[in-house]
BAGUMI-775193 format. One record per residue (C-alpha): x, z, y; residue in three letters. Coordinates in steps of 0.2 Angstrom, whole numbers, padded with zeros to 4 digits, always signed. Example, Ala and Ser with C-alpha at 12.3 -4.5 7.8 and 13.67 -1.06 7.14 Angstrom:
2
+0062+0039-0022ALA +0068+0036-0005SER 
***
This chain:
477
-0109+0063-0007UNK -0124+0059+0003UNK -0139+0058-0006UNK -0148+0045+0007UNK -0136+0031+0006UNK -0124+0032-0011UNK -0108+0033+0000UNK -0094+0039-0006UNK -0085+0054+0005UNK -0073+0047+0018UNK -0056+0042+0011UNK -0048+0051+0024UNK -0055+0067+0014UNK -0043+0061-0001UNK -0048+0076-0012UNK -0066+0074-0011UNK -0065+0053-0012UNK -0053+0056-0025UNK -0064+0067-0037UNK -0082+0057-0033UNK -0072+0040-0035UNK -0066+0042-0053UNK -0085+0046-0060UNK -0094+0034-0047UNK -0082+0018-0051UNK -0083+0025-0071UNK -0065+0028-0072UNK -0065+0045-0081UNK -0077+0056-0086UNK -0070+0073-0082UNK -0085+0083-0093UNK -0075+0085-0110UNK -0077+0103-0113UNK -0059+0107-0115UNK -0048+0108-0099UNK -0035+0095-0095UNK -0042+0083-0107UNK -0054+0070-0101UNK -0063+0053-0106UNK -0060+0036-0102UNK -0074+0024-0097UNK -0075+0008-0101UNK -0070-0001-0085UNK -0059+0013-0082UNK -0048+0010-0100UNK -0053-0011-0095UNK -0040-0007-0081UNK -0029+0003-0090UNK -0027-0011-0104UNK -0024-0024-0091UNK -0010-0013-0082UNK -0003-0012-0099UNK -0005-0027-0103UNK +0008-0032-0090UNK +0019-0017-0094UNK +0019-0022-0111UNK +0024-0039-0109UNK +0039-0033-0096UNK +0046-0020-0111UNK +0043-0036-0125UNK +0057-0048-0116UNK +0071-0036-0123UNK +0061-0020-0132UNK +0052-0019-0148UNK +0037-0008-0148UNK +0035+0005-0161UNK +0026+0021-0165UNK +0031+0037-0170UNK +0023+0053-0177UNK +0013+0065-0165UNK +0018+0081-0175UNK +0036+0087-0174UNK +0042+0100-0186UNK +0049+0116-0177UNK +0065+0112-0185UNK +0069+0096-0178UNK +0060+0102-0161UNK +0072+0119-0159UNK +0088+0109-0161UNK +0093+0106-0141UNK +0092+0119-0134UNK +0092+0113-0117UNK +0078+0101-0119UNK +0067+0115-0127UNK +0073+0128-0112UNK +0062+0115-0102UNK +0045+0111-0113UNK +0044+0128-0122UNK +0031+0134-0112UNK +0022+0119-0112UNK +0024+0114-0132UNK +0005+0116-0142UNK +0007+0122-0159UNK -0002+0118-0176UNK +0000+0131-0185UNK -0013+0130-0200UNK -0018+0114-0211UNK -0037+0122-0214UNK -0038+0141-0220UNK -0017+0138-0225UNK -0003+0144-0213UNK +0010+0132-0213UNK +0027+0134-0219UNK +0034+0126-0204UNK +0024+0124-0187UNK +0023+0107-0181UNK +0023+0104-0163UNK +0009+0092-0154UNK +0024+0080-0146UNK +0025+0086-0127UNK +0037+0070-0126UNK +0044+0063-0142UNK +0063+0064-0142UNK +0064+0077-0155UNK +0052+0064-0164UNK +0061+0047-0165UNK +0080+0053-0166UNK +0081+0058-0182UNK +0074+0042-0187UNK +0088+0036-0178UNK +0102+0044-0185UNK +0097+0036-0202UNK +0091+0020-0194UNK +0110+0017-0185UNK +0126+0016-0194UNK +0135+0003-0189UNK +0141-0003-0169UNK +0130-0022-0176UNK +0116-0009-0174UNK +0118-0008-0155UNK +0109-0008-0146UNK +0093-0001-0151UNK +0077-0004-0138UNK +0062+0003-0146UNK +0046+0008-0136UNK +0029+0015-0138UNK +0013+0019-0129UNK +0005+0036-0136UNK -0004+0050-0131UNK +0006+0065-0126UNK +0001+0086-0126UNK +0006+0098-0114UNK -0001+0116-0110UNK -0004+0112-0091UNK -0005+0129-0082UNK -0006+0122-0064UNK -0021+0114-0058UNK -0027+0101-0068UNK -0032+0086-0061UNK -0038+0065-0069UNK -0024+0056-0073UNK -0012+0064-0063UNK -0009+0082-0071UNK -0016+0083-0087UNK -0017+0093-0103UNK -0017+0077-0114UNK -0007+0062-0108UNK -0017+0047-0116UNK -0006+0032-0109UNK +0012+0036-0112UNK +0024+0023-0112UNK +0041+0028-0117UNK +0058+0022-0120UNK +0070+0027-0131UNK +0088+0016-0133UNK +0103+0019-0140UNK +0121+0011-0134UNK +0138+0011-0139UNK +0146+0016-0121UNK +0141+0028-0108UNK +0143+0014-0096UNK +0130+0003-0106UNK +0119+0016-0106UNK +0121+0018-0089UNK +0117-0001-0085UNK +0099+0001-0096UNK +0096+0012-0083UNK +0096+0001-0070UNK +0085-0012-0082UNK +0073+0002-0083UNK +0072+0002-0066UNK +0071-0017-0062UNK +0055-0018-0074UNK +0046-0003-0067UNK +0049-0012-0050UNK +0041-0026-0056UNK +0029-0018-0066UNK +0022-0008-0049UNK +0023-0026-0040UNK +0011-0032-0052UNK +0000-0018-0049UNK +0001-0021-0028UNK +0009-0003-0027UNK +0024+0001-0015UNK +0037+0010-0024UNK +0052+0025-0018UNK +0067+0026-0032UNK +0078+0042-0031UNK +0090+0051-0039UNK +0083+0069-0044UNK +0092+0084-0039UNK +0104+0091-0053UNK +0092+0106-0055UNK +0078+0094-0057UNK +0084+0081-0070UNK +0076+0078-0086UNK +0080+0092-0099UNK +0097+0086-0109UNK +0097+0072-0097UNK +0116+0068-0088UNK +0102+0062-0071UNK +0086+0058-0068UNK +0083+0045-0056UNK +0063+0044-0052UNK +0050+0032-0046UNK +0039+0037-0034UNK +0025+0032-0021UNK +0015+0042-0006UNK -0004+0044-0010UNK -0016+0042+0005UNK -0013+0064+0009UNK +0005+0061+0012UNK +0008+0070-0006UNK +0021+0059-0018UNK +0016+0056-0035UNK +0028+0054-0047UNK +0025+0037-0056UNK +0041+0033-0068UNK +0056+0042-0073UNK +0071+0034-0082UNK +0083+0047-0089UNK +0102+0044-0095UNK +0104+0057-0108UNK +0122+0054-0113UNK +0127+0059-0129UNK +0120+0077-0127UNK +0105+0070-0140UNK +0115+0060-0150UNK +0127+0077-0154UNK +0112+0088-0161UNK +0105+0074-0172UNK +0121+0067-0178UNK +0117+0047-0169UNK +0134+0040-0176UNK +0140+0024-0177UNK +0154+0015-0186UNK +0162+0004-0171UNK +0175-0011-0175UNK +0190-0001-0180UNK +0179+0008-0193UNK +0179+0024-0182UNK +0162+0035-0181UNK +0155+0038-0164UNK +0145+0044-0155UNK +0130+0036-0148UNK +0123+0034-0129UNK +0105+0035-0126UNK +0093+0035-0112UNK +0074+0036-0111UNK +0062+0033-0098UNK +0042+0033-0095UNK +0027+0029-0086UNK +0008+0036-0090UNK -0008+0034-0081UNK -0001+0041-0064UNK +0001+0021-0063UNK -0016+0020-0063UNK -0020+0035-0051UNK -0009+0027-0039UNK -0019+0010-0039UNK -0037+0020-0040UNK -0029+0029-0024UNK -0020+0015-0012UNK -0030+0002-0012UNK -0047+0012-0013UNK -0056+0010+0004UNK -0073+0020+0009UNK -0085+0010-0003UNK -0075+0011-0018UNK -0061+0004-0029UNK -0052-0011-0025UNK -0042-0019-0037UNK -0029-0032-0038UNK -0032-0046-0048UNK -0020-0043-0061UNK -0029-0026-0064UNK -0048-0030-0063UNK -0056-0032-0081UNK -0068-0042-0072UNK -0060-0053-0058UNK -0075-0062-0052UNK -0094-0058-0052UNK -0106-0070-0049UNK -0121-0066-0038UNK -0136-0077-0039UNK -0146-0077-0023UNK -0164-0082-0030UNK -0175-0090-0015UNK -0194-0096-0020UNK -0196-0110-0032UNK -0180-0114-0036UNK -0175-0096-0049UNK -0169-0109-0064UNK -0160-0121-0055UNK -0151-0106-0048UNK -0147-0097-0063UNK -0141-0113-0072UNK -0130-0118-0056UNK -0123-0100-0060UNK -0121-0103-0078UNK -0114-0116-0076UNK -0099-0110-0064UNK -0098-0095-0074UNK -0093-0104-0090UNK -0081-0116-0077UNK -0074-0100-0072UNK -0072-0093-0091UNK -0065-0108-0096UNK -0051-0109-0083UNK -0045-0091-0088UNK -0055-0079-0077UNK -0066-0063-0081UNK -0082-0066-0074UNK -0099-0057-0075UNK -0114-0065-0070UNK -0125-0052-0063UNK -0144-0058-0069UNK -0151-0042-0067UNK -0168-0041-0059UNK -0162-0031-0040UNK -0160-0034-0023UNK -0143-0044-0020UNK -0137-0032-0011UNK -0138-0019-0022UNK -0128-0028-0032UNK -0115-0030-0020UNK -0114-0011-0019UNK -0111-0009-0037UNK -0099-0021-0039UNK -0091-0016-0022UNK -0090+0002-0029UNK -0080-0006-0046UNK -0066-0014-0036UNK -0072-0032-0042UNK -0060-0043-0033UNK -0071-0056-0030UNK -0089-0060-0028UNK -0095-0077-0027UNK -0112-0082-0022UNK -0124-0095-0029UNK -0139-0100-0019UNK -0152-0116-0016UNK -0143-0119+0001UNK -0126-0119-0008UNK -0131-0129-0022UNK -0138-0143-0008UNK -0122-0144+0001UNK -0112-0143-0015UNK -0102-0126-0011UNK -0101-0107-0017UNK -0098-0094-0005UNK -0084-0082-0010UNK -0082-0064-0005UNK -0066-0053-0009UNK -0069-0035-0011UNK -0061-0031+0007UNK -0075-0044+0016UNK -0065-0060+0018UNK -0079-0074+0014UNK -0075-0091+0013UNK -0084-0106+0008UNK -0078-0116-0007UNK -0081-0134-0012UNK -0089-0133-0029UNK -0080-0148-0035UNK -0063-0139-0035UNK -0070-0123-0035UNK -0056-0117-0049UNK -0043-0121-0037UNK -0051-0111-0021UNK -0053-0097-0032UNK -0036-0094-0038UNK -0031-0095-0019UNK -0042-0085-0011UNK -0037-0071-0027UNK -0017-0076-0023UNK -0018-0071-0005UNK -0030-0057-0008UNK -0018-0050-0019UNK -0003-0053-0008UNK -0015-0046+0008UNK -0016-0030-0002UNK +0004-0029-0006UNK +0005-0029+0012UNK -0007-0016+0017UNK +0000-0005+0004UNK +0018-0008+0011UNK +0012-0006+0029UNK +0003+0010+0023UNK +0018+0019+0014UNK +0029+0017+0030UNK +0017+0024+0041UNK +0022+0039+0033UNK +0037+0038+0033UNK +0048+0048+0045UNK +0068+0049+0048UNK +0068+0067+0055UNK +0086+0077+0062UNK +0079+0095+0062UNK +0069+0109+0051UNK +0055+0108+0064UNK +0053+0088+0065UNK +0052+0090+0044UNK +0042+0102+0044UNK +0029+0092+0054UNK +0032+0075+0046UNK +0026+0082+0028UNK +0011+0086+0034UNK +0007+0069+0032UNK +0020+0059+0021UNK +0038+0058+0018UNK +0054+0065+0030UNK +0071+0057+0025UNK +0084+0069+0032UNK +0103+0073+0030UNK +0105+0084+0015UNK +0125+0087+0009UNK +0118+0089-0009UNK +0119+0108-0012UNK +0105+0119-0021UNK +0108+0131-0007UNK +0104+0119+0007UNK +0089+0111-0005UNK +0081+0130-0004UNK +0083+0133+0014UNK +0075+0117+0017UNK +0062+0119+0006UNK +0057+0137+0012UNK +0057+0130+0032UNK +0048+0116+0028UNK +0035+0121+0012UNK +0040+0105+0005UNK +0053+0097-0011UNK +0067+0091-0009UNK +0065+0076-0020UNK +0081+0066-0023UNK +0097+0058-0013UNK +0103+0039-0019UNK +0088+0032-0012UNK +0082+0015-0014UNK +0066+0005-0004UNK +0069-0010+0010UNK +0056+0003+0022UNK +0068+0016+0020UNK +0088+0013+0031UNK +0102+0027+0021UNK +0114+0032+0030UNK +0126+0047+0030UNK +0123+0063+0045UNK +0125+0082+0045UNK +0117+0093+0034UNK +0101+0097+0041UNK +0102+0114+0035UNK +0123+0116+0035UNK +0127+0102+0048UNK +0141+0100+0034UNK +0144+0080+0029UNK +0127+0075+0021UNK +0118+0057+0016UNK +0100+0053+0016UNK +0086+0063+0006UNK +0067+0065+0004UNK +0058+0079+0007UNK +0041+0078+0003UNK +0026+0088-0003UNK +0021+0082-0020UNK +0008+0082-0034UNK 
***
């Protein structure tokens, strides 16, 4: 940081931007004196709550949220063995209740699974039961022993939004899948952010999951961040906690269940694409305030500025927007900068030159003025923030495949991650996926893929030249 001028280190030096940006724009305060865990801001949980906001109101057309208990007993959490294989080292553990050791230790929820199914293998009986779509929004607890990091790898997990439904047929179960995906792609086009969707290596699924297919999108450093997953589970779950039901010819079976999630990754991916060198830069759909207004205060005239201003901030209120008026006693341009730094989408300015012609001047947060009529000032507004928005959506999408690259051989892949994504020829083996991985020092993250900036097609194996079909390989977070 330099200490002369406030700036912010260069984006192009992610890291650094990244760590100064989250306690400059008062996302999160990273100071909590236990590793991993860290404390919301205001403005930073005001984003969070519009981002879920929209999420919530996608899982409401067809979900019902819920919330279940954050300790799990050590019986109900031991019963698949599988799923434990892949959180025991992870699991935190109450082991007292004050001075008294506890008959059964209860588990702090790394994901809640062993939670909610046995709730629903007395909650379904009957094939009129189906299906079940429940969600909730909790915080989550895992021992992170890699290096943590602010909303991205963290100890606890404040925002987690899972999924849990239940089906009568692997095939309807399957389908859900594909719903899950359609509202995360939706979800992430609210939020201006450009998404990759892939199917996980076998090795790499969810733990008791039949495949995981993932949601992912390239940070400014090339890296991938993992920002959704949806799992289909099968009936492996529904075996160990006896999810029955009785279908039409009166016959028990067993359930089908899939689960998928999203935390505040989502919001490390918005704090990270659209962020520019002097700070944040929100969409419109995100920004807990969406417009601040900016009096400029010329001689004489101080109150017949401030009530112009008042009066267009209550307009503004009154038509649906979040608007600060900033009446604070500082240079205007200082006030630019802090707003600037907060990712406000739009600044509008007041002065005695605009109230005599009878106009504002609007500003968006990447510089775009434009001067308003203040008679249909709501209407100019809501366009400027429209194409603002869609500007970003397309600087994103231009951004994410600038780093993309189609590569043919270990050395071109090898180079291409150093700064995003390669899409090679993989035949699908575990043997291949290693030798790749140890030429390249990258993951190979998934096959099946689906984005319109990315053209599948089937080639020889990049590491067998046996029959193979398109992959990423990527360095990741």
């Amino acid at each position: 940081m330099d200490e002369d001028t406030g700036a912010l280190p260069r984006k192009e030096n992610f890291s650094e931007w990244y760590n100064e940006i989250l306690w400059r724009a008062e996302i999160m305060d990273v100071r909590y004196p236990v590793k991993g865990l860290y404390v919301w801001y205001p403005h930073g949980f005001g984003i969070r709550k519009r981002a879920y906001g929209i999420l919530r109101d996608l899982m409401d057309r067809d979900h019902a949220e819920t919330i279940f208990p954050l300790l799990i007993p050590k019986t109900e959490f031991m019963k698949e063995a599988e799923h434990i294989k892949g959180f025991e080292d992870e699991v935190y553990w109450v082991t007292h209740g004050g001075t008294s050791e506890l008959d059964v230790p209860l588990a702090l929820r790394p994901t809640s699974e062993t939670a909610i199914y046995p709730m629903y293998s007395l909650w379904i009986r009957s094939h009129t039961d189906l299906p079940l779509k429940l969600y909730q929004v909790v915080n989550t607890f895992r021992y992170e022993t890699k290096h943590t990091r602010p909303l991205i790898r963290l100890r606890e997990i404040t925002s987690f939004k899972e999924a849990h439904t239940v089906h009568a047929t692997w095939e309807e179960a399957a389908a859900q899948v594909e719903v899950a995906l359609g509202l995360y792609r939706e979800f992430y086009e609210g939020l201006r952010v450009p998404v990759i969707i892939s199917r996980r290596p076998a090795w790499d699924k969810f733990p008791g999951a039949d495949y995981t297919i993932a949601v992912d999108t390239i940070m400014p450093d090339g890296k991938t961040l993992q920002i959704g997953t949806a799992h289909m589970l099968g009936d492996h779950f529904s075996r160990t906690y006896e999810i029955t039901y009785e279908d039409a010819n009166g016959e028990r079976q067993y359930a089908y269940q899939t689960c998928y999630g999203i935390s505040e990754r989502s919001i490390a991916a918005v704090v990270s694409i659209h962020g520019d060198d002097k700070g944040l830069v929100l969409p419109p759909e995100v920004a807990p305030i969406e417009i601040v207004i900016v009096p400029i205060i010329v001689g004489k005239r101080r109150d017949e500025v401030l009530a112009a201003a008042g009066a267009l901030e209550e307009e503004l209120r009154g038509a649906g927007f979040t608007v600060r008026l900033d009446t604070r006693d500082m240079r205007p341009g200082a006030k630019y900068y802090h707003w600037e730094m907060r990712g406000v989408p739009l600044r509008v300015e007041v002065g005695p030159r605009d109230i005599d012609a009878n106009t504002v001047v609007a500003v968006t947060r990447t510089g775009k003025k434009t001067t308003l009529d203040r008679r249909g000032v709501v209407e100019g507004i809501n366009s400027v923030l429209r194409e603002f928005g869609e500007d970003l959506s397309q600087a994103a999408r231009q951004a994410m495949a600038d780093k993309i690259a189609v590569t043919k051989t270990l050395e071109e892949t090898a180079e291409a991650v150093k700064a995003g994504v390669a899409v090679v020829h993989w035949c699908g083996s575990q043997e291949c996926a290693e030798k790749i991985e140890a030429a390249v020092d990258a993951s190979v993250l998934g096959s099946e893929i689906r984005s319109d900036l990315i053209a599948v097609s089937d080639g020889p194996c990049i590491a067998c030249n046996g029959k193979g079909t398109s992959a990423l390989v990527a360095r990741t977070y």
